[in-house]
C-alpha positions in Angstrom: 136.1 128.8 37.5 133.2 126.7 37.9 133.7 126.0 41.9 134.0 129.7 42.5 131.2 130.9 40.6 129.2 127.9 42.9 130.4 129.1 46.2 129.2 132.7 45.2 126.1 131.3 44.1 125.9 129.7 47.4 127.0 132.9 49.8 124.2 134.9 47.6 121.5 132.0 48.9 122.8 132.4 52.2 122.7 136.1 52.5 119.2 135.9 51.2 118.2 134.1 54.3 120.3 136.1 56.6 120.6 139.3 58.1 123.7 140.5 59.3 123.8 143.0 62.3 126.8 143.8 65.4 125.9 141.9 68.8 124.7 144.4 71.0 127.3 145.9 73.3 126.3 146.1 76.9 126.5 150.2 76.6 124.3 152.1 74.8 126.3 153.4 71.7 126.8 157.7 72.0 125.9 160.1 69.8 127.3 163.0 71.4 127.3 165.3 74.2 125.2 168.1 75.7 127.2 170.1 78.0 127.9 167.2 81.0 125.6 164.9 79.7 126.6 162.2 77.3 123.3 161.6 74.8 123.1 157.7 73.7 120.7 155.7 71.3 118.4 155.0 74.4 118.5 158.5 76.2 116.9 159.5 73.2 113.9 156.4 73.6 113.8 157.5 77.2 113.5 161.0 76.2 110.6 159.5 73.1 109.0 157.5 76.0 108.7 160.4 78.4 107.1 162.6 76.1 104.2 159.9 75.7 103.8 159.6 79.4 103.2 163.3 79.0 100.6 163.1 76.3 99.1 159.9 78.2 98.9 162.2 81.2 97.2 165.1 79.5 94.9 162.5 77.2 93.9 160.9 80.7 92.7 164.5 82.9 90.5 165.0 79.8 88.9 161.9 80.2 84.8 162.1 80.6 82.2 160.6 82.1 80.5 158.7 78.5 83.9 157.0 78.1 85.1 156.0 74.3 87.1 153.2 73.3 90.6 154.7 74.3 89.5 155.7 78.0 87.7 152.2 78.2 91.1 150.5 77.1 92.8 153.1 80.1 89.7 152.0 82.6 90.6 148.1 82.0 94.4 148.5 82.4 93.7 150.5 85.6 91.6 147.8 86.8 93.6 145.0 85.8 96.5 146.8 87.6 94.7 147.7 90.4 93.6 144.3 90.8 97.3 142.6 90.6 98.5 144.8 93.3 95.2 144.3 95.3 95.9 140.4 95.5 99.9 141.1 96.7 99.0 143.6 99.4 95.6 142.2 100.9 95.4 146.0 103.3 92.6 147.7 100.9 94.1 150.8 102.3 97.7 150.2 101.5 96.9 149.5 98.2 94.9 152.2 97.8 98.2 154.4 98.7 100.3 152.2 96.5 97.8 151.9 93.0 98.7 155.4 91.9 103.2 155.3 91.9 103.4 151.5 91.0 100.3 151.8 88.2 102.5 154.8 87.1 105.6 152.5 87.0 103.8 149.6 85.1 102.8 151.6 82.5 106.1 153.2 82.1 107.9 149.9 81.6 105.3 148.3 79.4 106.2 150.8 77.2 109.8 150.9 77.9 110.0 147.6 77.2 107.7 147.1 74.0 108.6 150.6 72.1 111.7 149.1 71.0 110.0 146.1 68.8 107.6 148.2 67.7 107.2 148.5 63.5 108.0 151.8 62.8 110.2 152.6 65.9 112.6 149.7 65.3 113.5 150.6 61.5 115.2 153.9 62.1 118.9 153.6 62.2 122.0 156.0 62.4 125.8 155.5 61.8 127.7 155.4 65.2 132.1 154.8 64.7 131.3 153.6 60.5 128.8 150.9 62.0 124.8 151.0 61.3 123.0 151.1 65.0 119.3 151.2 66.1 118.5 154.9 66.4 115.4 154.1 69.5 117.8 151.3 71.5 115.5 149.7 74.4 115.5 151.6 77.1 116.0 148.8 80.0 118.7 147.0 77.3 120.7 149.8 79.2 122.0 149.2 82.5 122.6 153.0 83.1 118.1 153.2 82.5 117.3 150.2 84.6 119.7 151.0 87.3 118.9 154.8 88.0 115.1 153.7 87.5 115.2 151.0 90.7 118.2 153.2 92.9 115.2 156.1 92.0 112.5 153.5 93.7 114.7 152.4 96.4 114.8 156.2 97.4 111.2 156.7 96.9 110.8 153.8 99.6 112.8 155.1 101.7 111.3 158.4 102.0 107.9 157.3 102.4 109.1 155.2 105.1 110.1 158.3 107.1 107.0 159.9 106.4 104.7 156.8 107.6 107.1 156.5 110.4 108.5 158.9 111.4 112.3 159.6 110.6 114.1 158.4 113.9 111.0 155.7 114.3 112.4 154.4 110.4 115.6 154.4 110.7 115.6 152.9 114.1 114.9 149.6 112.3 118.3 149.9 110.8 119.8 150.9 114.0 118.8 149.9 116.7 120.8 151.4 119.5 117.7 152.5 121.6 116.4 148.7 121.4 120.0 147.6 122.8 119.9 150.3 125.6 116.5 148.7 126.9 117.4 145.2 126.4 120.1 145.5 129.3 118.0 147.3 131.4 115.7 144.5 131.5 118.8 141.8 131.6 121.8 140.4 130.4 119.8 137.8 127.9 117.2 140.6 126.5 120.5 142.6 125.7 122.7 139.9 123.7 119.3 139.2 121.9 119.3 143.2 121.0 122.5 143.2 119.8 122.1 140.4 117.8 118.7 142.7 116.1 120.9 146.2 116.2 123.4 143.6 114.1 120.4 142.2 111.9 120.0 146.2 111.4 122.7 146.8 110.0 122.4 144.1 108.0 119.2 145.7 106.6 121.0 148.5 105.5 123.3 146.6 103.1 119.9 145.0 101.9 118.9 148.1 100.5 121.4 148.5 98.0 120.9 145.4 97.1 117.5 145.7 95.8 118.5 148.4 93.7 120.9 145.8 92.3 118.3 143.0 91.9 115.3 145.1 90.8 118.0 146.6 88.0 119.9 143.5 86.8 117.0 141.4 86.4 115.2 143.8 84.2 118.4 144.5 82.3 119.1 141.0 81.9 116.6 139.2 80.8 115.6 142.4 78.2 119.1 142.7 77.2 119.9 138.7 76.7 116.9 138.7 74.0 118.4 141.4 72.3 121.4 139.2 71.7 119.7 136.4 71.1 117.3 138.0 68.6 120.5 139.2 66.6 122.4 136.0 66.6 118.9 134.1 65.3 119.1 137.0 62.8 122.7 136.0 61.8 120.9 132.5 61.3 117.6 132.6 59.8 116.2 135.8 58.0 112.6 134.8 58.5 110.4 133.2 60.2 112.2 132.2 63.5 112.9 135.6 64.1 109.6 136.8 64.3 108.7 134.2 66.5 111.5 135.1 69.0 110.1 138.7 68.6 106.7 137.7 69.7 108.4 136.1 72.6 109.9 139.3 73.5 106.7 140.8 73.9 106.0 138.0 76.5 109.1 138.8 77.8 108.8 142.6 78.5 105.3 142.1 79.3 106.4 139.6 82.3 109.5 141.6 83.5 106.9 144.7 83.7 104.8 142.2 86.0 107.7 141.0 87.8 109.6 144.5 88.8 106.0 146.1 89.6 105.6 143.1 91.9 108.7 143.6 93.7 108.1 146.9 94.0 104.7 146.9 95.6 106.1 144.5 98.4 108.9 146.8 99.2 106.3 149.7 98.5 103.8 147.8 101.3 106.7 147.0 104.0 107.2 150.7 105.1 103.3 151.7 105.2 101.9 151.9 108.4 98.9 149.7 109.0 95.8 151.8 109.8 94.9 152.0 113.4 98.9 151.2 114.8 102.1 150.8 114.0 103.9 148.8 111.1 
């Protein structure tokens, strides 16, 4: 009688200094459909984190000349940003093409990838198959949100590649049949050497797809890997380690924002043309 009232007094100690939550599942838990559309936990953040773009948007064309302390905060971050992508693309006139999408994108994922650990946000939950799940799920713990988010870049890129270019002058980098029609007329070597670009060509292609794999995984799986670790700590310790893992996350998503918007703007700056000729 005396051991098992001692081993309950022990598993009531321990559950005092740990929380108990379900590991993360790679796909966003559903809550239903709309029509075609199936709704998850963090459809509804991205739906919660376009809306405050939107506000942002509005609060930002309203902005006046005697600036107060939220437009300064705006004014520093645009600078700060502007800056970054100024010292990765050193054309002052690419950039200046570039500042507006990518300073759009970084804001976007700092708060994509901060919302989630936000107090307030984090501590709504709802019951998903009898099991208690974060109502606001990150958005970029998603694969399905941090792979249509870089496949929609990719696209973006490649579209203002055919308008700097020129379709037929773009897409002749991929292939390069016109470059391999000159190269033999000139000689036998300066055609083998074409085909081996038209070949490098195609190779280029299969390069696009897979930056929309790298820009995606990367940011899913570093974001998603300190969700799980941030639950199992939980499973652990109750306080204090937690919280400083959390602060780590902040670090985390704050350098993953850096890291995807610095990919981006090289990808961005390869398909601009350089003023006065031809990329």
């Amino acid at each position: 009688m005396a051991t098992s009232e001692s081993s309950s007094e022990k598993l009531g100690m321990s559950s005092i200094f740990q929380a108990h939550e379900e590991i993360p599942s790679i796909m966003a838990p559903t809550l239903g459909n709309v029509g075609p559309f199936t709704v998850a936990t963090s459809s509804i953040t991205v739906l919660f984190i376009t809306v405050l773009v939107i506000l942002l948007c509005i609060k930002v064309a309203r902005f006046t000349i005697i600036p107060r302390t939220f437009q300064h905060v705006m004014e520093l971050l645009y600078e700060k940003i502007a800056s970054f992508i100024g010292s990765i693309v050193t054309d002052k006139n690419k950039a200046r093409k570039i500042i507006p999408y990518v300073g759009a994108l970084m804001v976007y994922l700092l708060i994509a990838n901060l919302l989630h650990m936000m107090p307030g946000i984090s501590g709504f939950y709802v019951i998903v198959n009898n099991e208690h799940v974060p109502l606001f799920r990150g958005a970029t713990t998603d694969f399905n949100t941090t792979f249509g988010l870089a496949l929609a870049i990719i696209v973006t890129i490649q579209i203002v590649g055919m308008k700097e270019q020129g379709i037929f002058g773009y897409l002749s980098h991929f292939i390069q049949i016109k470059q391999v029609y000159h190269g033999f007329k000139k000689s036998v070597g300066a055609g083998m050497i074409a085909i081996i670009g038209f070949l490098v060509g195609l190779i280029e292609i299969i390069s696009e797809f897979a930056k929309t794999l790298s820009l995606s995984l990367r940011l899913f799986g570093n974001l998603f890997a300190h969700e799980v670790l941030m639950i199992i700590l939980l499973g652990a310790f109750a306080f204090g380690i937690p919280a400083v893992w959390m602060a780590m996350g902040v670090l985390v998503g704050v350098v993953q924002s850096i890291v995807f918007v610095a990919l981006t703007t090289v990808y961005y700056s390869l398909v601009l043309r350089k003023e006065g000729g031809k990329h």
